[in-house]
MARBA-3410 file (N, C-alpha, C, O; in Angstrom, 1 decimal):
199
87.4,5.0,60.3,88.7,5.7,60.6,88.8,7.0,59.8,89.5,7.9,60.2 ~ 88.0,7.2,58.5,88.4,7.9,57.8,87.4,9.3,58.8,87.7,10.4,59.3 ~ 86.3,8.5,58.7,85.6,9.7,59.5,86.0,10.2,61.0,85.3,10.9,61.8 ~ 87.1,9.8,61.3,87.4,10.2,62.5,88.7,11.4,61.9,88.9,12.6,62.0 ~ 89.2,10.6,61.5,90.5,11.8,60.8,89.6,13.0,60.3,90.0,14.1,60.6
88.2,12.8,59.2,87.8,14.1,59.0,87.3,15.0,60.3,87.3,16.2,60.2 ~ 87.0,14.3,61.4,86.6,15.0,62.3,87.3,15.8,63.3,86.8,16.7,64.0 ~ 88.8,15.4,63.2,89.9,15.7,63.7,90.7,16.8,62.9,91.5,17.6,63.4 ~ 90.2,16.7,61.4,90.8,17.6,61.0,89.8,19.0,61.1,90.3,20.1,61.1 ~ 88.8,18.9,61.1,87.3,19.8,61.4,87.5,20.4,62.4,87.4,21.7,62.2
87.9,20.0,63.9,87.9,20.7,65.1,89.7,21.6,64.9,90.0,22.6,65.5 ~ 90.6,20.9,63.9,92.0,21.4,64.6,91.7,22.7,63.5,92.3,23.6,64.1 ~ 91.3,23.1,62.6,90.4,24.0,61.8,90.1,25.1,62.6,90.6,26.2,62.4 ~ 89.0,24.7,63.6,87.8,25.5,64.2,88.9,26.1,65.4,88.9,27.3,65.9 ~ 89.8,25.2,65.7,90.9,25.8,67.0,91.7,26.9,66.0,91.3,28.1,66.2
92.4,26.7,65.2,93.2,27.1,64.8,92.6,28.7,64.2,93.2,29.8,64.5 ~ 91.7,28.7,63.5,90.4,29.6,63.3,90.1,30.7,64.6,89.8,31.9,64.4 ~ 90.1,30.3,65.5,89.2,30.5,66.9,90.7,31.9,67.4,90.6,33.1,67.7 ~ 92.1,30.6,67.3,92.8,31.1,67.9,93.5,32.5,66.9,94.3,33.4,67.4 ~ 93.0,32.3,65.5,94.0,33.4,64.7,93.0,34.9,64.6,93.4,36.0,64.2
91.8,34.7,65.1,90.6,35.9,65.5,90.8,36.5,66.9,90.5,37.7,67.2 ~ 91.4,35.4,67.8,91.5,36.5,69.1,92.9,37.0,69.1,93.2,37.9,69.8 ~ 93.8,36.4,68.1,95.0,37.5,67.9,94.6,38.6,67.5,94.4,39.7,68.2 ~ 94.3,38.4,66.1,93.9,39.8,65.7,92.7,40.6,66.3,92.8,41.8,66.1 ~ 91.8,40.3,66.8,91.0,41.1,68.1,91.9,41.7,68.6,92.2,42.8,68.2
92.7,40.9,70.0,94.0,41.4,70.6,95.0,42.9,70.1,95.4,43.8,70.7 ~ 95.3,42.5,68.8,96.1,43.3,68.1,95.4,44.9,67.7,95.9,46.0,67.7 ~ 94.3,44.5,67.5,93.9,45.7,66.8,92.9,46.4,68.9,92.2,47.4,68.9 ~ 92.9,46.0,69.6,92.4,46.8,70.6,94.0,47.5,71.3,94.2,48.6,71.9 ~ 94.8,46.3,71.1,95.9,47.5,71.5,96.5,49.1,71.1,97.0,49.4,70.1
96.3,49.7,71.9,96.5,51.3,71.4,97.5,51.2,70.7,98.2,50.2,71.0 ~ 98.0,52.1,69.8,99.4,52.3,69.5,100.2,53.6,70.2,99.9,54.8,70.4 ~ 101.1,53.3,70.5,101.6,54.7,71.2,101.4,55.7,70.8,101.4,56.0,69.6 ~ 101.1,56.8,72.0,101.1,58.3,71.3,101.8,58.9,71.7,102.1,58.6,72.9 ~ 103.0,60.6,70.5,103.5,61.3,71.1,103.3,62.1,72.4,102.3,62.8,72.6
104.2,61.7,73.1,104.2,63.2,74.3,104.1,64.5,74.2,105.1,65.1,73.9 ~ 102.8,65.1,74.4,102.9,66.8,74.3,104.5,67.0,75.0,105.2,66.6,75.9 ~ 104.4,68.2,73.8,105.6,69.2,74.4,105.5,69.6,76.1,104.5,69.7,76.8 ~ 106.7,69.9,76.4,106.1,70.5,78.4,106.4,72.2,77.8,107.3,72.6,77.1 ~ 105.5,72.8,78.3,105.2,74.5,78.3,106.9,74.7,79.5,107.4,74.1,80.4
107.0,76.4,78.6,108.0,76.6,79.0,107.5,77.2,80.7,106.4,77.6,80.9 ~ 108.8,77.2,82.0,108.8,77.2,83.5,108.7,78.7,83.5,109.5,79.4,82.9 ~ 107.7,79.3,84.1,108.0,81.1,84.2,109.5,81.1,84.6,110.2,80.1,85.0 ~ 109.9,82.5,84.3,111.4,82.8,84.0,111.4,83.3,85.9,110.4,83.6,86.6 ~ 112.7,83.3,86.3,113.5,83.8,87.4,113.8,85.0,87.0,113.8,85.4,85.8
114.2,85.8,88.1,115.2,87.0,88.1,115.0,87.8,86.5,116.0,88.2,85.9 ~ 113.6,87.9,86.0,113.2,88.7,85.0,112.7,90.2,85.5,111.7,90.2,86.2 ~ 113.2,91.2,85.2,112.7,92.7,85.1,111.3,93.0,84.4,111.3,92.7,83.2 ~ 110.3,93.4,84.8,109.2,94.0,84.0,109.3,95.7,83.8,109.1,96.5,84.7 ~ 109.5,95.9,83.0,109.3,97.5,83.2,108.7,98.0,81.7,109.0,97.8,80.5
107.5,99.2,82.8,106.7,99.5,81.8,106.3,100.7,81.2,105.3,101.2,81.7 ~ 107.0,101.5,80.0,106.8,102.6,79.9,105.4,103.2,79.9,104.6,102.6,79.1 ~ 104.9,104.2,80.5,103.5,104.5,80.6,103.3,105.2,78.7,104.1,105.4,77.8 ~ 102.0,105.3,78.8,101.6,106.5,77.3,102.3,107.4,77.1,102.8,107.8,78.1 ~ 102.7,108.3,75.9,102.9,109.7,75.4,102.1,110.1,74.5,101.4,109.6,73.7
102.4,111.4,74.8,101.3,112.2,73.9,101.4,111.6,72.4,100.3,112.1,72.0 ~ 101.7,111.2,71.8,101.8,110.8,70.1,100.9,109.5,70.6,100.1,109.1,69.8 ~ 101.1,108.7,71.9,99.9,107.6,71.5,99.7,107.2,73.2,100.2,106.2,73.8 ~ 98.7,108.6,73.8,98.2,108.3,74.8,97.4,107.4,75.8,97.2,107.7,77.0 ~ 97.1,106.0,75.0,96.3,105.1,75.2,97.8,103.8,75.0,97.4,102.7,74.7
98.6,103.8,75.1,99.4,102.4,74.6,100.6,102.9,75.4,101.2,103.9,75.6 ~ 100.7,101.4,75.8,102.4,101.3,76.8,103.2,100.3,76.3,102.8,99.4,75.6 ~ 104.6,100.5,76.7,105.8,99.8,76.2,106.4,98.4,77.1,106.1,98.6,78.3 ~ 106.8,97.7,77.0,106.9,96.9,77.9,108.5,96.4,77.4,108.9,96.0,76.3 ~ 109.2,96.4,78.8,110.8,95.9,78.6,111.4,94.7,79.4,111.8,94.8,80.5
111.6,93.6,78.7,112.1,92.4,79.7,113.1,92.3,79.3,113.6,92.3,78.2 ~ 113.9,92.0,81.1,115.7,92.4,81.3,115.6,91.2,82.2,115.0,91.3,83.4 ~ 116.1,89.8,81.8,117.1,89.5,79.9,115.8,89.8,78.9,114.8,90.5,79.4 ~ 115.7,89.3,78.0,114.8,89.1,76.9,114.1,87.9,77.3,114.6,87.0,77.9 ~ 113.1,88.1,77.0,112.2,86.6,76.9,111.5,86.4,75.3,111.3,87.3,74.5
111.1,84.9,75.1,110.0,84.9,74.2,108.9,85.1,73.8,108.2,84.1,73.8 ~ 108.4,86.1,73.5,107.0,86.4,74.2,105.9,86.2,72.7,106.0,86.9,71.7 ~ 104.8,84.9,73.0,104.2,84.5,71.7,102.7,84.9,72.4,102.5,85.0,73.6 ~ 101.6,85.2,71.1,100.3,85.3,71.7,100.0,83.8,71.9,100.1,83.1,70.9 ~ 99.6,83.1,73.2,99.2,82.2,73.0,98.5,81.2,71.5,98.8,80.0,71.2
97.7,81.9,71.0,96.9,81.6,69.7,98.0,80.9,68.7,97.6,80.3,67.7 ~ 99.3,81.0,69.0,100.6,80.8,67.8,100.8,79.1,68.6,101.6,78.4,68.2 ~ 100.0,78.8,69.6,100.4,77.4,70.0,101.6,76.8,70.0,101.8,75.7,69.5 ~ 102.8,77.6,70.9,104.3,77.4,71.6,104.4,76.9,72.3,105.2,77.7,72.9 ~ 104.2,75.8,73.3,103.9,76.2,74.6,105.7,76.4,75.3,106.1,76.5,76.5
106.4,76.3,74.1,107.7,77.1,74.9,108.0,78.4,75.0,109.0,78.9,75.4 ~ 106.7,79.0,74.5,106.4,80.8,74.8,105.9,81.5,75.9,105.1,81.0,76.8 ~ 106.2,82.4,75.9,105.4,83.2,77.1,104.6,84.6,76.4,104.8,85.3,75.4 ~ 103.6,84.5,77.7,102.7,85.7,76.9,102.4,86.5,78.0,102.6,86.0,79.1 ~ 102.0,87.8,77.8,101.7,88.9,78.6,100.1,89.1,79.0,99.1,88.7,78.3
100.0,89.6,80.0,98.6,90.4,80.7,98.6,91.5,80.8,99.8,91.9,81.0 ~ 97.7,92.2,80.6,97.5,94.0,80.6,96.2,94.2,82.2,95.0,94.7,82.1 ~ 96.9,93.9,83.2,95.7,94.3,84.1,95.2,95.6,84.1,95.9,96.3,84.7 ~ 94.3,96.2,83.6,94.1,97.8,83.4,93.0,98.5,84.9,91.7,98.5,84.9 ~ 93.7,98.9,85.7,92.8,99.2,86.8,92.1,98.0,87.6,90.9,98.1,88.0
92.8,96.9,87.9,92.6,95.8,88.4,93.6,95.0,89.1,94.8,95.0,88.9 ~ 92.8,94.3,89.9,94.4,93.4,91.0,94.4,92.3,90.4,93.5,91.4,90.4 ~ 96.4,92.5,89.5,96.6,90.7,89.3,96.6,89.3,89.5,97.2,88.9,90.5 ~ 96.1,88.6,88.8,96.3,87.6,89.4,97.7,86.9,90.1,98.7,86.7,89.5 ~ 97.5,86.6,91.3,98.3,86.0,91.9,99.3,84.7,91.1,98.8,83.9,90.3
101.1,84.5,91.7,101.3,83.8,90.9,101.2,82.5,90.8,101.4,82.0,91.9 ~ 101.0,81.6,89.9,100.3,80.0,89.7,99.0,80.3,89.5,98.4,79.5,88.8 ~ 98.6,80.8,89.8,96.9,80.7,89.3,96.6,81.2,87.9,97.5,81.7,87.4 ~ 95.3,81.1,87.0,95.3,81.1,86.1,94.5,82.3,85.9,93.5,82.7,86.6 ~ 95.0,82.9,84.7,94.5,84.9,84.6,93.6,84.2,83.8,93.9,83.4,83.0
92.0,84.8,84.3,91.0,84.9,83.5,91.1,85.2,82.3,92.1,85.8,82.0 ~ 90.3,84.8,81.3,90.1,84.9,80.0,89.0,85.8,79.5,89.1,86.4,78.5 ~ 87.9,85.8,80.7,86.9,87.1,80.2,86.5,88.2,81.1,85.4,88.5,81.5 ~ 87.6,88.6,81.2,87.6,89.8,82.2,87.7,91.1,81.1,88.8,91.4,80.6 ~ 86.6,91.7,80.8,87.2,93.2,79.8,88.6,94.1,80.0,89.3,94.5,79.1
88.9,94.3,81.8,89.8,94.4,82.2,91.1,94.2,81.8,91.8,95.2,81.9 ~ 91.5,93.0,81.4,92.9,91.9,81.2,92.9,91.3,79.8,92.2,90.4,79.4 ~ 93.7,92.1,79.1,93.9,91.9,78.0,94.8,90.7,78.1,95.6,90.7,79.0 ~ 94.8,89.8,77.2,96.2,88.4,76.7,96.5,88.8,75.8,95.8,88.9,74.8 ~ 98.4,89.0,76.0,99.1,89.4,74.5,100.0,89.2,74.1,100.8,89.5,74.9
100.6,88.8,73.1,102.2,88.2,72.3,102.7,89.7,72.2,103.8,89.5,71.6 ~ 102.6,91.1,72.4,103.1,92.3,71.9,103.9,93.0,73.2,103.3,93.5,74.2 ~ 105.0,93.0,73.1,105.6,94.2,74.2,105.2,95.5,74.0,105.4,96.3,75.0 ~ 104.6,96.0,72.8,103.5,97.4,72.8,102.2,96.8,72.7,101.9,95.8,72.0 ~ 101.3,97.9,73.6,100.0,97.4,73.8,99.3,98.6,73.6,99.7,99.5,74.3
98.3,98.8,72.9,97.2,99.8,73.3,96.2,99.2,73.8,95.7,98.1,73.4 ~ 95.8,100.0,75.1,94.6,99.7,76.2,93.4,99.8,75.7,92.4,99.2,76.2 ~ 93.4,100.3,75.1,91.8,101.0,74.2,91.2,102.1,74.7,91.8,102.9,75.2 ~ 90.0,102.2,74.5,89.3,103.8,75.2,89.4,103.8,76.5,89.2,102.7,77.0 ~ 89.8,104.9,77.4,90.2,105.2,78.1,89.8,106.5,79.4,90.2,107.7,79.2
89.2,106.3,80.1,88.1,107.8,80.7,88.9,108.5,80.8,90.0,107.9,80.8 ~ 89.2,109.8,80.9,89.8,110.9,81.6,90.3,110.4,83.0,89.8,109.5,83.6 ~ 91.6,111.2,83.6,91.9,110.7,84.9,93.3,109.6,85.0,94.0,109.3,84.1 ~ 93.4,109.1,86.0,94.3,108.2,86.4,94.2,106.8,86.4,93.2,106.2,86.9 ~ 95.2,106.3,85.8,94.5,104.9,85.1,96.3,103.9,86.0,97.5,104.2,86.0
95.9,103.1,86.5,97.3,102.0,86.5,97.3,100.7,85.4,96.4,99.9,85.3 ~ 98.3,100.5,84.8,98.3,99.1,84.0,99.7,98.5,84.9,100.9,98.9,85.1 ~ 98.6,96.6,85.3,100.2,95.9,85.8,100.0,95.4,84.2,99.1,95.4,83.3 ~ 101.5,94.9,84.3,101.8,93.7,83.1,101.9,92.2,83.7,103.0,92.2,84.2 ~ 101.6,91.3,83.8,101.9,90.2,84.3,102.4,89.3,83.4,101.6,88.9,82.6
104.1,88.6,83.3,104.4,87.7,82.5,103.2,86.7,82.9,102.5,86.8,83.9 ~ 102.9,85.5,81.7,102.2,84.0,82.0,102.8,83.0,80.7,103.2,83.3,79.5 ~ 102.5,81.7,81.7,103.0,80.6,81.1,102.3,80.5,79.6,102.1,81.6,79.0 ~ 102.0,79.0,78.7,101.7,79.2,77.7,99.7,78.8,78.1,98.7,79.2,77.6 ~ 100.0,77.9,79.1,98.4,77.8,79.9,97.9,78.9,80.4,96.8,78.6,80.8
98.2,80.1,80.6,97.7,81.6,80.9,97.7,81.3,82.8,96.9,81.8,83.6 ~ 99.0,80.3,83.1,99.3,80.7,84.6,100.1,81.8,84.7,101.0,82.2,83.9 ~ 99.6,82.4,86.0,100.7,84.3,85.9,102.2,83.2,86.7,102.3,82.2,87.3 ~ 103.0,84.5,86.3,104.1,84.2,86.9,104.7,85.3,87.7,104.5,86.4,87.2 ~ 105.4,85.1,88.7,106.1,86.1,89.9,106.5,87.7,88.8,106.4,88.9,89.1
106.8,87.0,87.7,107.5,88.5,86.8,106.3,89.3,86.4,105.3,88.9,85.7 ~ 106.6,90.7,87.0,105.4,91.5,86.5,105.7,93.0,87.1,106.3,92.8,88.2 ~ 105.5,94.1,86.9,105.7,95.4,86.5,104.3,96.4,86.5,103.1,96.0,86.4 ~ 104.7,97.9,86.6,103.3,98.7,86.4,103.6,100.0,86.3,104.8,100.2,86.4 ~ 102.6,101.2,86.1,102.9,101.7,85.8,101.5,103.0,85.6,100.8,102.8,84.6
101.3,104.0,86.1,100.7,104.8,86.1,100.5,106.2,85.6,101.5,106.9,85.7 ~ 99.6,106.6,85.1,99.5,108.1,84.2,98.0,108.3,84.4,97.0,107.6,84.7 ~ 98.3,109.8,83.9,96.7,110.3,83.4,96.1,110.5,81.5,96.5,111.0,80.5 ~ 95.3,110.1,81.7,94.5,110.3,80.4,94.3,111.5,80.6,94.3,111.9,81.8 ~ 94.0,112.7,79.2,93.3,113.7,79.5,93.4,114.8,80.6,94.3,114.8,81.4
92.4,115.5,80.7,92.3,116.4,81.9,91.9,116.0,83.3,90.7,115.9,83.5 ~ 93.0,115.6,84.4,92.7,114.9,85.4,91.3,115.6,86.2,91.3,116.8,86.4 ~ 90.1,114.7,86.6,89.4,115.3,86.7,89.5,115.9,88.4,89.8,115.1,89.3 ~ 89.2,117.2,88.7,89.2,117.6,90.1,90.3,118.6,90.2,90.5,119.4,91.1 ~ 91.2,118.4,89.0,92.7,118.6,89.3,92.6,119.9,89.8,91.7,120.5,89.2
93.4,120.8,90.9,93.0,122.4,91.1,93.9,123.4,90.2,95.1,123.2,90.4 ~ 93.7,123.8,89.8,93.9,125.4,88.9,95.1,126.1,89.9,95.0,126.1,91.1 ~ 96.1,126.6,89.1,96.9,127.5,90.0,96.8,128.7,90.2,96.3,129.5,89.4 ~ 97.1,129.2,91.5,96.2,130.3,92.0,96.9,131.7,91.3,98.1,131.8,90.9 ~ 96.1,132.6,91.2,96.7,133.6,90.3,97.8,134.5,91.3,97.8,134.5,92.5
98.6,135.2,90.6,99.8,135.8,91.2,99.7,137.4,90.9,98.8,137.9,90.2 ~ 100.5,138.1,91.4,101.6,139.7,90.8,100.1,140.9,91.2,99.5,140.9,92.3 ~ 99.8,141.8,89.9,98.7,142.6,90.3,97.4,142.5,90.5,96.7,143.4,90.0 ~ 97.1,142.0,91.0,95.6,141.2,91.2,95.3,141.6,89.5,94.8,142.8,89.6 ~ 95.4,141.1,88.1,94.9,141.2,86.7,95.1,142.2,86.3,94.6,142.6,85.2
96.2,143.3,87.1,96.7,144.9,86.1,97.7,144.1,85.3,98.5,143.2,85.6 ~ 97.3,144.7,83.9,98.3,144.2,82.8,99.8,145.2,83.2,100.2,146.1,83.9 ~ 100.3,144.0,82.4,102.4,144.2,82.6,102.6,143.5,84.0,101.7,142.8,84.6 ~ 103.6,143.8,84.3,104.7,143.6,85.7,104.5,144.9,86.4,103.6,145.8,86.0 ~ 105.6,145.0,87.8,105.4,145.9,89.0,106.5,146.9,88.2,106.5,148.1,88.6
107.2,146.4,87.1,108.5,147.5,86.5,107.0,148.7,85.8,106.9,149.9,86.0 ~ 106.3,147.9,85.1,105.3,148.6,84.1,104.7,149.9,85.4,104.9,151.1,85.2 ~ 104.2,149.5,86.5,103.5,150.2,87.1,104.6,151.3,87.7,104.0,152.1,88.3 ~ 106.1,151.5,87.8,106.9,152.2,88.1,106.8,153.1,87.6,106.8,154.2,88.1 ~ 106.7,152.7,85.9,106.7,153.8,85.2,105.8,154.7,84.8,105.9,155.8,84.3
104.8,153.7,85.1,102.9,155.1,85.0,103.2,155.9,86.7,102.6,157.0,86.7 ~ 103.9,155.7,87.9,104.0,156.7,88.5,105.0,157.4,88.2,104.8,158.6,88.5 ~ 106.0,157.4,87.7,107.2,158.3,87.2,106.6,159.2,86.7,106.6,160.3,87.2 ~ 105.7,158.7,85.4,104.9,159.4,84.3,104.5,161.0,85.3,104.7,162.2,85.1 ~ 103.6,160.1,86.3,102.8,161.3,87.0,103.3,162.3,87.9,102.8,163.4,88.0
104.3,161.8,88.5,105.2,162.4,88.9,105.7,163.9,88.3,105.7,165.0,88.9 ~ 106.2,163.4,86.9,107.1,164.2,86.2,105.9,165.0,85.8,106.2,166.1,85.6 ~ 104.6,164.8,85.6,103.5,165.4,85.0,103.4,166.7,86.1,103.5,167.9,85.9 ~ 103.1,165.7,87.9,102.7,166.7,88.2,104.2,167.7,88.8,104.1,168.3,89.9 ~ 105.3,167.7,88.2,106.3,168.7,88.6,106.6,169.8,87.7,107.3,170.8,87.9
105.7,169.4,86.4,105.5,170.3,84.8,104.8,171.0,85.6,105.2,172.1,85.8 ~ 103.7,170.7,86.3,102.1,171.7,86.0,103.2,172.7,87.2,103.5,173.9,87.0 ~ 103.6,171.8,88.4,104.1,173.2,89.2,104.7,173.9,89.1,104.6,175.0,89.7 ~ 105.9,173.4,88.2,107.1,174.6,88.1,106.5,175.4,86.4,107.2,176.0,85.6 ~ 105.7,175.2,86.3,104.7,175.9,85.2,104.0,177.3,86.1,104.2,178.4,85.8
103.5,176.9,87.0,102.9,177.3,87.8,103.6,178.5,88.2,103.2,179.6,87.9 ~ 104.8,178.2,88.9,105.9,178.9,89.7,106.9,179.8,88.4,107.5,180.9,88.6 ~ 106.8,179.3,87.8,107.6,180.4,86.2,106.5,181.0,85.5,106.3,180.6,84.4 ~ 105.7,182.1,86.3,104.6,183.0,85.5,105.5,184.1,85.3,106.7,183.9,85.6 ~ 104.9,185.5,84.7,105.9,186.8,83.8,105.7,187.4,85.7,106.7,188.0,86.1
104.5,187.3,86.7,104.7,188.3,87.5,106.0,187.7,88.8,106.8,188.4,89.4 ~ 105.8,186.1,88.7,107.3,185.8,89.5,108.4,186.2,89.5,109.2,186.3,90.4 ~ 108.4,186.6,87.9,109.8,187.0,87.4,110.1,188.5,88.3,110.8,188.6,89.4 ~ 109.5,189.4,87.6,110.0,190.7,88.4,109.9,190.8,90.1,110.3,191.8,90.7
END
């Protein structure tokens, strides 16, 4: 009898053993919950882009004006309740929802409402701006804006005017014929007033 009780107490052991390993198995394969990413902010509605082109003090860099305000973060600051800008420089934007390339030399990504484009050829250059999400999707809001670098090349020369290259105005040349004029009315009435006219 005794040996049956030890044997009973052996198996309720090995149960009880058996059953407190697949709890803790159980426990520890359960994930523990994870926070929810933040949701990236919705491109904006009824936003204005407008984009002042270069000036001579900084021929290569444009201004950029959003009407209301937005927040505008370089992506790299990791917001995703920010928005960031595109610099298309002589290229067609991406369309909106789709995602603006990342290695296009073209298409600058930027947190800055002033931008310098960088070197620049001579000539006529267009920059769009394209608002984008914090995922670098474009959005409907976007703006542009065109100028020339430098000496437009081809541009034509204005045609010359007045004396075909005689210095002064047509007043100046009145008065070199007056001049001769009165010159040649000296020599005649010089002429005409000798000692034998008189008598």
């Amino acid at each position: 009898m005794l040996r049956r009780f030890a044997s009973l107490l052996l198996v309720l052991a090995l149960a009880t053993s058996a059953g407190l390993a697949s709890v803790a198995t159980a426990s520890a394969q359960t994930p523990s919950p994870t926070p929810a990413a933040p949701a990236q902010a919705a491109c904006p509605t009824g936003v204005n882009v407008a984009v002042a082109p270069p000036t001579a003090a900084a021929p290569t860099t444009v201004s950029v004006t959003l009407t209301p305000p937005q927040t505008v973060k370089a992506a790299s600051a990791g917001d995703p309740q920010s928005l960031h800008l595109h610099y298309f420089i002589d290229s067609i934007p991406t369309a909106a929802g789709a995602v603006v390339p990342s290695n296009d030399p073209s298409i600058i990504h930027s947190g800055s409402l002033t931008q310098d484009l960088g070197a620049l050829t001579s000539g006529t250059h267009t920059v769009t701006v394209v608002v984008g999400q914090f995922n670098h999707a474009a959005c409907e809001a976007r703006g542009s804006a065109t100028f020339i670098v430098g000496a437009a090349a081809g541009a034509p020369t204005a045609p010359k005017s007045g004396n075909a290259g005689l210095a002064g105005s047509s007043g100046s040349a009145l008065v070199v014929v007056l001049l001769v004029a009165v010159a040649v009315a000296v020599v005649v009435a010089a002429r005409l007033w000798t000692p034998k006219n008189r008598g």
